[in-house]
Backbone as JSON, one array per atom type, in Angstrom:
{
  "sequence": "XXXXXXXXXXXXXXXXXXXXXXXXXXXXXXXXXXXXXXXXXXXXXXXXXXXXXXXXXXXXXXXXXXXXXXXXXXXXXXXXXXXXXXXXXXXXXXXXXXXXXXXXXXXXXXXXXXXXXXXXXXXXXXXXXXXXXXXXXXXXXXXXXXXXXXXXXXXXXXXXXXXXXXXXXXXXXXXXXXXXXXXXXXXXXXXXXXXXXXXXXXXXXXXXXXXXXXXXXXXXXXXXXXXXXXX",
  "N": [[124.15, 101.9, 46.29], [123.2, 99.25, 48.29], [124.07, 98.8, 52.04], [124.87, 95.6, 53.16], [126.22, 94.94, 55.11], [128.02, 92.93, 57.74], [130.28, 93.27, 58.76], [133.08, 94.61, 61.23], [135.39, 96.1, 59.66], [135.95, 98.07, 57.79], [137.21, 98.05, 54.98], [136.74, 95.7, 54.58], [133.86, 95.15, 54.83], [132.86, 96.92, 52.6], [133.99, 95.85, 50.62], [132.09, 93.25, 50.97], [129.63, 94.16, 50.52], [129.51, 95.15, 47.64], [130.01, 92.28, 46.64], [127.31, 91.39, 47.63], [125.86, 93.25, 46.11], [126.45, 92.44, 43.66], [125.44, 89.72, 43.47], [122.42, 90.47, 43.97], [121.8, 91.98, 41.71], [122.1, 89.99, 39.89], [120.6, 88.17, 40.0], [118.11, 89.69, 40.38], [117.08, 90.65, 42.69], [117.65, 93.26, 44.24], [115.41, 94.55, 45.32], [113.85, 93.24, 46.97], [112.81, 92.75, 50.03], [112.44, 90.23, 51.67], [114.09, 87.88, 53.34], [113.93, 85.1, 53.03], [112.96, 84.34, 50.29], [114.76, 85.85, 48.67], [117.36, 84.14, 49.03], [116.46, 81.88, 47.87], [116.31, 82.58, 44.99], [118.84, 83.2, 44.81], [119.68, 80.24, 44.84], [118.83, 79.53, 42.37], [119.67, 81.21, 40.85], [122.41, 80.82, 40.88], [125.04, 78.44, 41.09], [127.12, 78.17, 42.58], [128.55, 79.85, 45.37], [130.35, 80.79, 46.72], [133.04, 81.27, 48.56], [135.2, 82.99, 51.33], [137.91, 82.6, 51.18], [138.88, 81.28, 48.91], [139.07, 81.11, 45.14], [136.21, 81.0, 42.61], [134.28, 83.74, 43.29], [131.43, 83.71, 42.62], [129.31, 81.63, 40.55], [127.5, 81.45, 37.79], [125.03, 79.61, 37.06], [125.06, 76.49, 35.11], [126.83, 78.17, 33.49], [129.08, 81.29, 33.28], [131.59, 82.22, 35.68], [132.44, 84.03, 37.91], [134.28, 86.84, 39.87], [134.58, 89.15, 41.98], [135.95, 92.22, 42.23], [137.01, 95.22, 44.49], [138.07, 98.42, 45.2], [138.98, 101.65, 45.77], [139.76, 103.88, 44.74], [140.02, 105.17, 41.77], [141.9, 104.71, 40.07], [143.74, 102.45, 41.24], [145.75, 100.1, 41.48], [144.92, 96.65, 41.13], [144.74, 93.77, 43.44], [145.32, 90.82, 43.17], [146.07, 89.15, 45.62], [146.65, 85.58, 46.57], [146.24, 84.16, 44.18], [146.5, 84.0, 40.57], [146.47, 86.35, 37.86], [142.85, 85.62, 35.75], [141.94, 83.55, 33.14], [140.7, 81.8, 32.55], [138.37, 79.69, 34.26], [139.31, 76.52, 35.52], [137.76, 73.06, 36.37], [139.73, 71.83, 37.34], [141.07, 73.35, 38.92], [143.76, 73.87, 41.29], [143.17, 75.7, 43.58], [140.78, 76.39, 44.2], [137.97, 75.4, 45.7], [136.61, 71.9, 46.66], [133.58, 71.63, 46.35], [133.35, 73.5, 44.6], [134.24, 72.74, 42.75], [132.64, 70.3, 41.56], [130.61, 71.27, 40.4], [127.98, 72.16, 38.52], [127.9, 69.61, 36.99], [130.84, 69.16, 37.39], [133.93, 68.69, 35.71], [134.73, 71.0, 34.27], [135.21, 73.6, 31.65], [135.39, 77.11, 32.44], [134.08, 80.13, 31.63], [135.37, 83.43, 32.57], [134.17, 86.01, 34.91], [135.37, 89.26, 35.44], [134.65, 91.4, 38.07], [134.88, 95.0, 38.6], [134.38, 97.05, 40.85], [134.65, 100.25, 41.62], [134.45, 101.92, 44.85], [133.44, 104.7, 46.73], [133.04, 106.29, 49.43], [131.13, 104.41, 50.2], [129.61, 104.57, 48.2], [129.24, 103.6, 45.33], [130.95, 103.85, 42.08], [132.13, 103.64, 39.63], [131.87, 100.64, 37.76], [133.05, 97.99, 36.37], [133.29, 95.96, 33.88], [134.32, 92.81, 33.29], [135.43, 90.53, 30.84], [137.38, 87.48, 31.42], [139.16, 86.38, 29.26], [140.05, 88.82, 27.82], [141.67, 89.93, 29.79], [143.5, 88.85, 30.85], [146.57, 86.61, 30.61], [146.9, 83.2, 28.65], [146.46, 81.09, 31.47], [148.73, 79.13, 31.18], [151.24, 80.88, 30.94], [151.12, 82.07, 33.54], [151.42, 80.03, 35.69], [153.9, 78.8, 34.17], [155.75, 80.82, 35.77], [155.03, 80.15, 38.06], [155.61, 77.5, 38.57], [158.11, 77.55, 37.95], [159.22, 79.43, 39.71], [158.57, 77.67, 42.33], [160.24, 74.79, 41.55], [162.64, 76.23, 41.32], [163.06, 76.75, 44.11], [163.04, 74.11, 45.25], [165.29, 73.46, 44.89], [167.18, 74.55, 46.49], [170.38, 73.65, 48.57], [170.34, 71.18, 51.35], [167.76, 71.52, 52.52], [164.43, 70.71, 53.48], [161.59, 70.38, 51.0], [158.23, 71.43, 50.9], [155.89, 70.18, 49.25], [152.54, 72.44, 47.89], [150.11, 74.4, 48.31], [150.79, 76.97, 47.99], [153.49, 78.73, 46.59], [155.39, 77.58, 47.7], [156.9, 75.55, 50.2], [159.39, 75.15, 52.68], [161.22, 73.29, 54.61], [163.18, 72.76, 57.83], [164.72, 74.6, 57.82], [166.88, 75.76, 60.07], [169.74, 74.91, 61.74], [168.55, 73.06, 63.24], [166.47, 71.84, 62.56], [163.64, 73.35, 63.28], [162.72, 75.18, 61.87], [160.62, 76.95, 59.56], [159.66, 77.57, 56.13], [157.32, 79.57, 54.08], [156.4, 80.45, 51.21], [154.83, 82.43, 49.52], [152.44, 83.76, 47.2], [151.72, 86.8, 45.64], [149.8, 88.08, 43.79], [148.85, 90.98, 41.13], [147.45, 92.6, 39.57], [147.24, 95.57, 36.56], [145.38, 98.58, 36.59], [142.06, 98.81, 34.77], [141.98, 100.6, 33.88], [144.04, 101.89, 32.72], [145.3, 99.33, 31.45], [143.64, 99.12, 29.16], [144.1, 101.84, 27.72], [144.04, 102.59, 25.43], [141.78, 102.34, 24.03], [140.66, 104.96, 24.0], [138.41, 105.19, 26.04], [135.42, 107.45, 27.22], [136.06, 108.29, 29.96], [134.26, 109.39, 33.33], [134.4, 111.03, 36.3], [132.29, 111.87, 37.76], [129.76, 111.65, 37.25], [126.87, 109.75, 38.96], [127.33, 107.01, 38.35], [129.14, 104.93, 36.6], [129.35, 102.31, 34.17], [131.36, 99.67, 32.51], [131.96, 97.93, 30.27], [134.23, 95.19, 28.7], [134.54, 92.69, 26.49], [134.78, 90.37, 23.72], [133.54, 90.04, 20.62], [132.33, 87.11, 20.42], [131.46, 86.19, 22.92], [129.66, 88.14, 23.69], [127.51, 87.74, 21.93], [126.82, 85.69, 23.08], [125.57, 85.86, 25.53], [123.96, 85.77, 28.61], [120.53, 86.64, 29.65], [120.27, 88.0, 32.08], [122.96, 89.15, 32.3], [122.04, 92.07, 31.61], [120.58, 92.99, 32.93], [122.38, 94.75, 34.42], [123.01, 96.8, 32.77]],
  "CA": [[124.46, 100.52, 46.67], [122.61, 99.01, 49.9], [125.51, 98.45, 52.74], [124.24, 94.87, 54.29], [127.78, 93.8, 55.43], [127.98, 93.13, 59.21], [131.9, 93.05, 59.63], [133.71, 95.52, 61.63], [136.64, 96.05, 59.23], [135.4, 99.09, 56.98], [137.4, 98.08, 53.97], [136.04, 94.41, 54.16], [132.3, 95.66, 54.66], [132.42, 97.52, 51.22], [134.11, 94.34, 49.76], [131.42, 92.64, 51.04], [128.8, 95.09, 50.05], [129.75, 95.16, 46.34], [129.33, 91.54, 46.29], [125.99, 91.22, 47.19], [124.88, 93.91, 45.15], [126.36, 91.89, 42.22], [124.32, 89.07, 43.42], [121.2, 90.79, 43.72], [121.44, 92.21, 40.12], [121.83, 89.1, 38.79], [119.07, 87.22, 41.19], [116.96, 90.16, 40.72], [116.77, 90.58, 44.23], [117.67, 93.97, 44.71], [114.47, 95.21, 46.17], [113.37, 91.98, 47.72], [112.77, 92.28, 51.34], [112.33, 88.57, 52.2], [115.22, 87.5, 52.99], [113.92, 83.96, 52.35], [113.08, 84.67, 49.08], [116.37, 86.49, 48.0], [118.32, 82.91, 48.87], [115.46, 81.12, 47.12], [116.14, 83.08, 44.24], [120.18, 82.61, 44.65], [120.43, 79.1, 44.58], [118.09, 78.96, 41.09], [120.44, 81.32, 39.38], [123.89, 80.19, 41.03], [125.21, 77.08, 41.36], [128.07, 78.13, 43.83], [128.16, 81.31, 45.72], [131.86, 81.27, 46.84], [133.9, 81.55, 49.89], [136.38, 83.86, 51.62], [139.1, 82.06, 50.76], [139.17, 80.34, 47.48], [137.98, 81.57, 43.75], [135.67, 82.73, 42.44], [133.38, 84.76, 44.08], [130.13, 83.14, 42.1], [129.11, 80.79, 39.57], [125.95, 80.93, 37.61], [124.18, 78.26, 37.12], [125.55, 75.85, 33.95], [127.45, 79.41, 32.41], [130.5, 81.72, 33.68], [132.05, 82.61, 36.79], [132.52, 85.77, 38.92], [135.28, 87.65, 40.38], [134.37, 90.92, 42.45], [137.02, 93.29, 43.38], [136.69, 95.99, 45.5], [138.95, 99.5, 45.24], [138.38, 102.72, 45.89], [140.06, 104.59, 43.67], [139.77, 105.1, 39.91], [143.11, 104.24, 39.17], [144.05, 101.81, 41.81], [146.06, 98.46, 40.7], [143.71, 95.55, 41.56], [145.05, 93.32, 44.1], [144.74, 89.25, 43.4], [146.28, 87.7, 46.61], [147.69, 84.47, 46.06], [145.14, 83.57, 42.75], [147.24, 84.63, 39.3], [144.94, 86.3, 37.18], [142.89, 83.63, 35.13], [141.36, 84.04, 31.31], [138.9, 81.43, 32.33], [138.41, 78.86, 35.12], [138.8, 75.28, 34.82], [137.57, 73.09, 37.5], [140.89, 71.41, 38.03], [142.34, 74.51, 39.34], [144.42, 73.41, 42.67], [142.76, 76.99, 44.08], [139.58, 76.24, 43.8], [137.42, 74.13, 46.75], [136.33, 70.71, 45.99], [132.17, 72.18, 46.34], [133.5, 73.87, 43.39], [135.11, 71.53, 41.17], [131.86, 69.6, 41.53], [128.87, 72.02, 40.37], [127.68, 72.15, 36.87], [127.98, 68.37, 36.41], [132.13, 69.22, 37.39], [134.72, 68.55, 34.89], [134.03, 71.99, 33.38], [136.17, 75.44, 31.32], [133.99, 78.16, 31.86], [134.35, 81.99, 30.77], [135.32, 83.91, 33.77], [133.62, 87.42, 34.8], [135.85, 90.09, 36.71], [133.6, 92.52, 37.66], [135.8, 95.68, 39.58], [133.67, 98.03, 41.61], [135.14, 101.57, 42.65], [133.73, 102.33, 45.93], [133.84, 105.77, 47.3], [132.21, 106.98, 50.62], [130.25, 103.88, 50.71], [129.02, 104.73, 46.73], [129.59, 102.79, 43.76], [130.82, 105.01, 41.29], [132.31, 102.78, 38.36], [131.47, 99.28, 37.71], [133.82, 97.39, 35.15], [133.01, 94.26, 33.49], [135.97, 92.36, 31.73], [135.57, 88.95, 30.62], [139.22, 87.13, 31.35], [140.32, 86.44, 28.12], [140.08, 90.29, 27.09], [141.94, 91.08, 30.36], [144.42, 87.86, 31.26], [147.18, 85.94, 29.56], [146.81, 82.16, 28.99], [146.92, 80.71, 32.42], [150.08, 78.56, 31.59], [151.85, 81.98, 31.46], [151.45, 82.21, 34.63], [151.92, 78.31, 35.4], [155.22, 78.83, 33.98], [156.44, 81.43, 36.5], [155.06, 79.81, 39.26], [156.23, 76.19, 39.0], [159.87, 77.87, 38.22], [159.69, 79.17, 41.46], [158.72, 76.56, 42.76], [161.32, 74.52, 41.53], [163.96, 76.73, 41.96], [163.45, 77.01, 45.78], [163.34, 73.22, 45.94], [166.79, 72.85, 44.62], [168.18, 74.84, 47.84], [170.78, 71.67, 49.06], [170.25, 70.61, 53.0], [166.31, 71.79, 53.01], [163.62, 69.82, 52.55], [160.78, 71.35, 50.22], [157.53, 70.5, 50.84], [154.28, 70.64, 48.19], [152.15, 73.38, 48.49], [148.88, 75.32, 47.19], [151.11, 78.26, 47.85], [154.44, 79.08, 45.77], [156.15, 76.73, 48.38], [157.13, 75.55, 51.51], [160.73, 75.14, 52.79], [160.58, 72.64, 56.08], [164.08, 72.28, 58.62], [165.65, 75.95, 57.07], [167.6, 75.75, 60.65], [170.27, 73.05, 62.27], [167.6, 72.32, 64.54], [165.25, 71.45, 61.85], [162.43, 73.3, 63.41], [161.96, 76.44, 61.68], [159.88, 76.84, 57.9], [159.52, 79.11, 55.52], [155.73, 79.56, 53.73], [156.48, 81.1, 50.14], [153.39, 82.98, 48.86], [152.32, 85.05, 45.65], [151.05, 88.05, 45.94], [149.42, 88.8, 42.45], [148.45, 91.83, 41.3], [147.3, 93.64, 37.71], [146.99, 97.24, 36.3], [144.08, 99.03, 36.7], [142.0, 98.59, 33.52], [142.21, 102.6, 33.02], [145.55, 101.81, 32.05], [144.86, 98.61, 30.21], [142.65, 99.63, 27.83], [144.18, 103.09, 27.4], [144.2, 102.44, 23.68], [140.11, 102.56, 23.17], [139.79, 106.09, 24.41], [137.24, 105.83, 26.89], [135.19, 108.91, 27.84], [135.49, 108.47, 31.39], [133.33, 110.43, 33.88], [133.9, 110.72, 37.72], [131.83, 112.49, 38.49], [128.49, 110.8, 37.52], [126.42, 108.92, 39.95], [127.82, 105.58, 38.24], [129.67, 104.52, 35.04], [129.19, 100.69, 33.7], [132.02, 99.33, 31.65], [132.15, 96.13, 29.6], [134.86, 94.83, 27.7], [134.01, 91.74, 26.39], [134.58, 89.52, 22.62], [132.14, 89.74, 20.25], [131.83, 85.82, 20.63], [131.33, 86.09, 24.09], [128.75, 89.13, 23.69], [126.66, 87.18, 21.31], [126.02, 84.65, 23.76], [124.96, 86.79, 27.39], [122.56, 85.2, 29.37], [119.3, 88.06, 29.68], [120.75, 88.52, 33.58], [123.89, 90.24, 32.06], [122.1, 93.38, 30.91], [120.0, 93.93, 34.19], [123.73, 95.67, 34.9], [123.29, 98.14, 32.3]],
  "C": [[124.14, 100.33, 48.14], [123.89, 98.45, 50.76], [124.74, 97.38, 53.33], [125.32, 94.38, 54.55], [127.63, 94.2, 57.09], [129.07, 92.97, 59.43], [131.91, 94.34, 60.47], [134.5, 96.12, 61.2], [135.64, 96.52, 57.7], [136.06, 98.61, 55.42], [136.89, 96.67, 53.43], [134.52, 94.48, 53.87], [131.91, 96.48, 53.1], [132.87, 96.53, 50.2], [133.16, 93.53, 49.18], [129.81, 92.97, 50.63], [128.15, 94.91, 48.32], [129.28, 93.75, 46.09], [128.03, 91.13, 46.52], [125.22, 92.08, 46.24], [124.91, 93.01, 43.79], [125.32, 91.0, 42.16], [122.91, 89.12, 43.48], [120.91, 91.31, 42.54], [121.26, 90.68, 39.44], [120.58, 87.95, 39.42], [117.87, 88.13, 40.76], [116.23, 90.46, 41.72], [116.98, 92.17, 44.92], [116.59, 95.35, 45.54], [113.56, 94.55, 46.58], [113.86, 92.44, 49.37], [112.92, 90.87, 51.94], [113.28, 87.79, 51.88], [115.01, 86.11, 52.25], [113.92, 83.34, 50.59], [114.17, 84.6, 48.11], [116.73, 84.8, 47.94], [117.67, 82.12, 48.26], [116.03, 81.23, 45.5], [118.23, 82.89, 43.73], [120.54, 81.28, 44.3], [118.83, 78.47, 43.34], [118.8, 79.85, 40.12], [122.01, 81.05, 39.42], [124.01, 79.26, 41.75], [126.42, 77.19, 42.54], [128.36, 79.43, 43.84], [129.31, 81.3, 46.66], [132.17, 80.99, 48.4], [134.7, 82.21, 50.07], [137.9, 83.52, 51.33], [139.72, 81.28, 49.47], [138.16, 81.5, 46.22], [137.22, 80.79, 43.43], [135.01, 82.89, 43.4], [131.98, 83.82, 44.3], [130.39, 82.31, 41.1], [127.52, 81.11, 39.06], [125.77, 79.79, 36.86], [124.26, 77.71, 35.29], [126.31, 77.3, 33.18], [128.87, 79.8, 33.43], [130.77, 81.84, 35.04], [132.47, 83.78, 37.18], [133.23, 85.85, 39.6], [135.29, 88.44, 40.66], [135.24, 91.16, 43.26], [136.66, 94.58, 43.5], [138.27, 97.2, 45.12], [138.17, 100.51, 45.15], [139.09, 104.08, 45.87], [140.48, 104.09, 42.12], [140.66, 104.29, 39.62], [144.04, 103.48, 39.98], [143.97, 100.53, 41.37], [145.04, 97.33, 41.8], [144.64, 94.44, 42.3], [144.48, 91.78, 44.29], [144.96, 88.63, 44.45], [147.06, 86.61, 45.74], [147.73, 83.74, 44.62], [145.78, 84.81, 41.53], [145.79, 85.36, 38.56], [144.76, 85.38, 35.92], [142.45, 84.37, 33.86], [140.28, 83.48, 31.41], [139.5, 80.11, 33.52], [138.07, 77.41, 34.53], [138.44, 74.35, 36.47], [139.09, 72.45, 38.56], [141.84, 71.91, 39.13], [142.83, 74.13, 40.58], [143.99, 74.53, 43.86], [141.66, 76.99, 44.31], [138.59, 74.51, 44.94], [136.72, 72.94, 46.01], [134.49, 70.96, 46.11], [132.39, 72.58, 44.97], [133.52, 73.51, 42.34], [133.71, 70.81, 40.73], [130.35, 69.9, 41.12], [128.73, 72.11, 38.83], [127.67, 70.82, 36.7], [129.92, 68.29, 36.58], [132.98, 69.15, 35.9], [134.77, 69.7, 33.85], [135.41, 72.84, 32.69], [135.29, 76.36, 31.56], [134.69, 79.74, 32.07], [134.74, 82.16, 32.2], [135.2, 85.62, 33.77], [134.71, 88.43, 35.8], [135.21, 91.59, 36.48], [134.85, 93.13, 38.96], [135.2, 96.71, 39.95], [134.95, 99.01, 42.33], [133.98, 101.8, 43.48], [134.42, 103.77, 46.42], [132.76, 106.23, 48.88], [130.73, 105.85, 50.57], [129.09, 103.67, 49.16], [129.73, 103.94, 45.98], [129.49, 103.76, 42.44], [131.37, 104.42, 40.02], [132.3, 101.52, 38.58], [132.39, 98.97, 36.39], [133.61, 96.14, 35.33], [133.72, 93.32, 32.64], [136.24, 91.01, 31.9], [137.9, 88.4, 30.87], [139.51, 87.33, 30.24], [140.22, 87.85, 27.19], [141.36, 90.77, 28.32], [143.45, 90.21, 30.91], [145.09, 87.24, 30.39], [146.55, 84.37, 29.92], [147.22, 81.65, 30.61], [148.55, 79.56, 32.36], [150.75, 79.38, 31.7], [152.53, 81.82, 32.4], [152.0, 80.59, 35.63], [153.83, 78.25, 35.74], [156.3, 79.92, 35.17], [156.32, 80.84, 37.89], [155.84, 78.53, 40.04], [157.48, 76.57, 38.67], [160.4, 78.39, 39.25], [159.99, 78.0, 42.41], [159.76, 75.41, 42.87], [162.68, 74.98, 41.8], [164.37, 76.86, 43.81], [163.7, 75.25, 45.8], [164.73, 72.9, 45.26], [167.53, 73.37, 45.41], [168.87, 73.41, 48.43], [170.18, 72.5, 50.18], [168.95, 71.2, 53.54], [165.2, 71.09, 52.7], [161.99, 70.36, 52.49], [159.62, 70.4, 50.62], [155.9, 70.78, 49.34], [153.17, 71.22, 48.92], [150.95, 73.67, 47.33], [149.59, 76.92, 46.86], [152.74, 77.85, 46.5], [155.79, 77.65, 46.45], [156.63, 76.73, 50.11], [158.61, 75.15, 51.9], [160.74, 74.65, 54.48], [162.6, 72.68, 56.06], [165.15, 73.16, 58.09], [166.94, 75.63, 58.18], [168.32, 74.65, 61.1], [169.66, 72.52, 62.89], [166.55, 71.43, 64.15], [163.88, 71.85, 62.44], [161.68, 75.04, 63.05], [161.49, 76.54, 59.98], [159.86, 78.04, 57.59], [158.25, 78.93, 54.27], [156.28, 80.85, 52.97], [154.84, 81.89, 49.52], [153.29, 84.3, 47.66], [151.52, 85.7, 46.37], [150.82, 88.97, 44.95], [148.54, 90.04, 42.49], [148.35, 92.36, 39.75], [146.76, 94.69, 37.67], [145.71, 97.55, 35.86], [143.26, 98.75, 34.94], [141.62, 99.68, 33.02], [143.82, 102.44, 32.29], [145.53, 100.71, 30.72], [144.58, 98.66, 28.9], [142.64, 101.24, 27.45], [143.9, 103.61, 25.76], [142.55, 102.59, 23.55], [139.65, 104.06, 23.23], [138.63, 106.1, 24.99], [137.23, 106.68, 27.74], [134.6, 108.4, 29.55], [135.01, 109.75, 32.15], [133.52, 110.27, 35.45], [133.08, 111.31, 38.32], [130.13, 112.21, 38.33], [128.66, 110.27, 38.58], [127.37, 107.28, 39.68], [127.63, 105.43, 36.45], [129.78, 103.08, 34.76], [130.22, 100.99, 32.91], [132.18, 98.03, 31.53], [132.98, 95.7, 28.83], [134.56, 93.15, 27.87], [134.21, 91.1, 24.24], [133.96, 89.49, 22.27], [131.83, 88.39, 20.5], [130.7, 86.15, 21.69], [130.02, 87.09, 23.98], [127.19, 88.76, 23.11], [125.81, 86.27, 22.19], [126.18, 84.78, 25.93], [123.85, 86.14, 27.33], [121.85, 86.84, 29.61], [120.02, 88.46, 31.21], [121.77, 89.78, 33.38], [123.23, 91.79, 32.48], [121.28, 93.78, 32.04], [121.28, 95.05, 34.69], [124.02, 97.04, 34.16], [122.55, 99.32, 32.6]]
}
């Protein structure tokens, strides 16, 4: 895996690493010099190519969406941040930038991809590919736990709650009225060595690099040709 990440912050640089490689598999770009090219070649097979702060990652172009996480070890729980895990993205999502909501023709559901790269010493040593709804509950699930937070903090008497992208906000906690309190999730799900302990897969660490796909036959039937450059 080529390192082109220019941060300073070693565990962000392999973050950032992983995702372009994804995007050059699926661009076809991975042994494109020109840079011009490469982004030529990005914005004809994805329609939105993400930000640091909001989901997903990627989009391709009229099909699913992309989710690359980063760990670096085998059996290390995957770490969502504030974003529940999803089954499938809709554009409504309150998480989700308004560039977003607005690509495909907007108003969309679409599949969602979580691809989970182990990184080791800068190597890519397993690749997992796990459509949401093989790996997530219905998003009201989660819905349901969040807006009961939610509600439950705003029924504290003598505070006044304010609406939030996060879990909640809690404005005039002190008699002075000038101190807050900024509620936040901090989702997180089990590795999918654990997950999917039930199929018996013959894992290998010690190859160069192991692909894994779980995926619906539906869903399998109907892969865009880009998919399988990954196998």
């Amino acid at each position: 895996m080529q390192d082109r990440s220019k941060g300073k912050n070693r565990v962000n640089d392999l973050g950032d690493s992983l995702e372009a490689f994804i995007k050059d598999i699926f661009a076809d770009t991975l042994s494109e010099s020109d840079e011009s090219i490469r982004v030529q070649k990005y914005s004809q097979v994805f329609s939105y190519l993400g930000n640091p702060k909001n989901p997903p990652d990627l989009i391709l172009r009229n099909s699913d969406a992309i989710e690359v996480k980063k760990i670096e070890s085998f059996r290390s729980e995957i770490s969502l941040n504030s974003s529940y895990p999803k089954s499938k993205l809709f554009a409504d999502d309150p998480m989700i930038t308004r560039d977003c909501q607005v690509v495909d023709g907007g108003e969309w559901t679409k599949d969602l991809l979580d691809i989970i790269g182990v990184v080791q010493q800068k190597k890519l040593k397993r690749l997992w590919l796990i459509y949401g709804d093989c790996y997530a509950a219905d998003n009201q699930v989660y819905k349901i736990i969040k807006n009961t937070i939610n509600t439950g903090v705003g029924e504290i008497p003598f505070v006044e709650f304010s609406e939030t992208k996060e879990l909640g906000r809690v404005n005039k906690v002190d008699p002075l009225g000038i101190t807050y309190l900024r509620i936040r999730g901090m989702w997180g799900i089990s590795n999918p060595v654990n997950v999917y302990d039930y199929l018996n897969i013959d894992y290998n660490e010690k190859v160069n690099l192991q692909v894994i796909a779980i995926i619906t036959a539906e869903n399998f039937c109907c892969l865009p040709a880009e998919f399988f450059r990954l196998a």
